[in-house]
N, C-alpha and C positions, 0 to 999 in steps of 0.2 A: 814669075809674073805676079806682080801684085792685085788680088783682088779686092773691088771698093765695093763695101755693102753702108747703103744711106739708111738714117733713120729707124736701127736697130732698137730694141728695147729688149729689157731682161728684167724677171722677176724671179725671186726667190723662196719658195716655203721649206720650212724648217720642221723634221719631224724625228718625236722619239721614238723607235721599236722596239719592242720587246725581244727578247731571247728566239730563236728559231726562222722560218723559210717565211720571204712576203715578198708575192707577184708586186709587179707595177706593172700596168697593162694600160694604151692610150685606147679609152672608148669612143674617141670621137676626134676626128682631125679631117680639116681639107687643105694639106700643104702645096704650097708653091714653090718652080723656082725661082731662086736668087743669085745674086751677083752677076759678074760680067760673063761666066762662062757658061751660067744657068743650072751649074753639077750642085749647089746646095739647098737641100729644101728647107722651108722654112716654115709655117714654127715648130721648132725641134725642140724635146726635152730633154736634161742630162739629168742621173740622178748620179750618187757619188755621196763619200761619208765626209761631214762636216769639220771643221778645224777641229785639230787635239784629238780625234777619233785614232786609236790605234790602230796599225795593218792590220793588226791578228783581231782586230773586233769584228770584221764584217770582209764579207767576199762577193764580190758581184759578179751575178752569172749569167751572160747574154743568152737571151733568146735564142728561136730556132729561124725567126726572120732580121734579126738584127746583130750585126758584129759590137761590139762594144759597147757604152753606158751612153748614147744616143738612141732616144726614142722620136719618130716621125708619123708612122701609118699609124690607119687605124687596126689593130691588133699587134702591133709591136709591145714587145713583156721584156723584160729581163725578172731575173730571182735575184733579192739582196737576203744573203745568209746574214743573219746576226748569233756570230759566236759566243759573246760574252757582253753583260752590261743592256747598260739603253744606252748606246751610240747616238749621237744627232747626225743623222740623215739630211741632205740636201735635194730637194728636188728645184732646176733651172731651166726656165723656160724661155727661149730667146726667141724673139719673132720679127716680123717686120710693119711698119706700119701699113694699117689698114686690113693685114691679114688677119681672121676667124683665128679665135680663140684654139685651143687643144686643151682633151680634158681624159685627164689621168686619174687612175684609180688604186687605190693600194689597197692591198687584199691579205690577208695569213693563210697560206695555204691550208695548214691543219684546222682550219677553221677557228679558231682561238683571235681573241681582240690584235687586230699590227699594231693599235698606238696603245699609249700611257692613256690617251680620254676614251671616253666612249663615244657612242654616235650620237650624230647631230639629232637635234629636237627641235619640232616648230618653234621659232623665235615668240612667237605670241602666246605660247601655252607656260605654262612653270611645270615641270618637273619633279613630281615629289622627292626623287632620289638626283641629285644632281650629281656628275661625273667625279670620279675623283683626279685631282693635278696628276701630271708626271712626277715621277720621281726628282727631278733637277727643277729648283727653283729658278721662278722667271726674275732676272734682273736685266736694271738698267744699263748703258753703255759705262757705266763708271761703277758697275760690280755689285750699287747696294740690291738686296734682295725686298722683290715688291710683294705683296698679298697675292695669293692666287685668285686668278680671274679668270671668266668664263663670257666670251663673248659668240654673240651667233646673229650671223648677218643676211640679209637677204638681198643677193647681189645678181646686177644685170643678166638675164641670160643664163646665170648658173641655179638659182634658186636660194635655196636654205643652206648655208656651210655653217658650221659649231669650231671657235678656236678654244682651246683651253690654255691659258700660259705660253701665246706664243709671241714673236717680238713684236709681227706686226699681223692685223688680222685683215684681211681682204687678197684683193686678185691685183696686187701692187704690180705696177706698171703695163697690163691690160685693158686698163683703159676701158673696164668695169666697172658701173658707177654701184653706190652702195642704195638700196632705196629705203630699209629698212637695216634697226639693228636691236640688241637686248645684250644690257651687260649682267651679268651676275656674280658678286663677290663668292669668292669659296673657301670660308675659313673653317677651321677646326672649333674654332672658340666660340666666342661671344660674335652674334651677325654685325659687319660690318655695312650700315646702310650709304648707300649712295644716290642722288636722281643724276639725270643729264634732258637734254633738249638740243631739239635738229630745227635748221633752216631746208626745205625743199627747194627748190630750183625754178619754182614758182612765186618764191618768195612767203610761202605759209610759213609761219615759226610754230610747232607743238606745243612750248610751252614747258615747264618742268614736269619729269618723269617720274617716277621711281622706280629704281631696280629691280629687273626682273621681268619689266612690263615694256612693251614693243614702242619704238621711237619711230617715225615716219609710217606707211603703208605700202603692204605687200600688197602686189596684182597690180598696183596701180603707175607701173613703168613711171614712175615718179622719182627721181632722182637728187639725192640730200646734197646740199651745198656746203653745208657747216654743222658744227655739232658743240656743246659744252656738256663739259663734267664736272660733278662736285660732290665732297661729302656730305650727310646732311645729317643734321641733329645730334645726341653724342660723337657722333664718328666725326664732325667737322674739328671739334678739339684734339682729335686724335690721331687725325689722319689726310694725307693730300692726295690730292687726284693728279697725275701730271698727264699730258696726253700729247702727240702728235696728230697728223692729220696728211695726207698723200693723197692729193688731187690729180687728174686727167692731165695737167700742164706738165706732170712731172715735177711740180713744184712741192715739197714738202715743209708745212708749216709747225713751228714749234721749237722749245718743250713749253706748254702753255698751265696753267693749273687754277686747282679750284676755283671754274665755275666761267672762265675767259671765254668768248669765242673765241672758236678753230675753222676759218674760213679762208680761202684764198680771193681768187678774182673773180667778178661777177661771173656768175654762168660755169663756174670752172666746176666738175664734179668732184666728191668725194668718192675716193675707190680703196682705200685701207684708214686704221685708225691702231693707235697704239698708245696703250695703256698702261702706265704703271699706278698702284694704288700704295703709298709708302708709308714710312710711321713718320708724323708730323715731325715737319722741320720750322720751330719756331722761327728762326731769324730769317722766313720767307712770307710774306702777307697774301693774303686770299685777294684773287683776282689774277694772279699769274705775274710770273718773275721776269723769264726770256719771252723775246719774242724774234722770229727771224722773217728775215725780207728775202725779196726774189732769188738776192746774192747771198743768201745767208747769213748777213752780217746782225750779231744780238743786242736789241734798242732797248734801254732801262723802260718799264712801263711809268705811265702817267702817276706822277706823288697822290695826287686828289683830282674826283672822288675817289675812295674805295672802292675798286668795284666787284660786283658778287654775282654775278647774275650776267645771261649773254648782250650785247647790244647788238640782236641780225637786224633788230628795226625800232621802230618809233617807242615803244614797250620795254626800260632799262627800268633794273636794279639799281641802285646805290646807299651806300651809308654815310653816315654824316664825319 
């Protein structure tokens, strides 16, 4: 018998672990059933090792309420052994529309760090000692390797989460709006400066930023619509911002760069955002190269003006 489940969504986070034992435990769930015969509940996690992970790197060990690598209640655990290496770790979260969030928690047993970052920090404070990357550099879908970046977002319902290096940062396809965010470059070298600026869902524009320093407002269940990103001052000859953006429609917009808006349809939220910061590619001008439509399809941007700067409203940048 075939079973029909409508209006499914799945999201994916991507994480590094160190060597040794780490719970995954679900500290909050109120699941439902689904489909036609009402046996699956819904929203369920999988966790499971990421492409190119060897067998012999990691061993997953079911709970004492749960058979296999599906998590549902609240108190479902499994232990993922990490035997050798930092494996990439998959944690999937499939749900059904209009169902409460489920919110999972990774732990090190022996008390020692489970990722390559550290823990999150208020978005609005700096950090004197900032986290350091994973081991495995973040790169783009076509392999080049980006700067390490450190974002931390304040998002619907969850509060404060800290990404370091990962592909995409938010509560992607939850339908979590973002309301606040803070990027921070993380170079070994010489700082690489960047600003950005957010449109609210109110229609306020912040205005340019600077890194490091908090874009929209925390507490104020105020939800960002759009966002841009840019190098700024030496770092503009040096270096590109490329970015995406994963709105509530499911719609995702991009790869957009220095300095474009990243906006979907009116009222639509932003709920992830994805960063690469790369070494300048001359034969690409500042204002953003692709752009993609509903259907995906990539529109050469406008020859003139240049533009540098977001256009969410009456308030544009341009050069001559």
């Amino acid at each position: 018998m075939v079973q029909v489940y409508s209006n499914l969504s799945a999201s994916v986070q991507a994480l590094t672990l160190n060597r040794g034992l780490h719970l995954v435990s679900v500290t909050a769930a109120s699941p439902q059933r689904a489909g036609d015969d009402g046996e699956t509940m819904l929203p369920a996690v999988h966790v499971g090792p990421g492409p190119g992970v060897a067998s012999g790197q990691v061993e997953i060990l079911s709970g004492p309420r749960n058979d296999g690598q599906w998590l549902v209640q609240t108190g479902d655990m499994l232990v993922v052994k990490v035997l050798s290496g930092q494996p990439l770790i998959l944690i999937t979260t499939v749900r059904a529309e209009l169902l409460p969030a489920i919110a999972v928690e990774v732990t090190r047993l022996d008390g020692k760090p489970a990722l390559a970052a550290a823990p999150a920090t208020p978005p609005n404070k700096r950090s004197p000692a900032y986290p350091s990357p994973p081991s495995r550099p973040l790169r783009t879908a076509s392999g080049q390797i980006a700067l390490s970046a450190r974002i931390d977002l304040h998002v619907q319902n969850k509060g404060d989460i800290t990404y370091v290096d990962n592909f995409w940062a938010g509560a992607l396809g939850e339908r979590l709006a973002i309301e606040a965010f803070t990027i921070t470059p993380l170079t070994a070298g010489p700082s690489v400066q960047i600003e950005y600026a957010g449109v609210a869902e109110t229609g306020g524009e912040t205005g340019w930023i600077e890194g490091g320093r908090l874009c929209g407002a925390r507490g104020a269940a105020t939800a960002l619509v759009g966002f841009a990103i840019r190098p700024k001052g030496d770092s503009a000859m040096a270096y590109d911002c490329e970015y995406r953006g994963a709105f509530g429609s499911g719609r995702i917009v991009g790869p957009i760069r220095n300095g474009a808006p990243c906006r979907s349809d009116p009222g639509d939220r932003l709920e992830a955002i994805q960063l690469f910061i790369l070494p300048r590619s001359p034969e690409i001008e500042d204002g953003g190269s692709l752009r993609v439509t509903a259907e995906g399809s990539p529109l050469e941007p406008p020859a003139a003006p240049r533009l540098v700067g977001p256009r969410f409203g009456v308030f544009r940048e341009s050069v001559e």
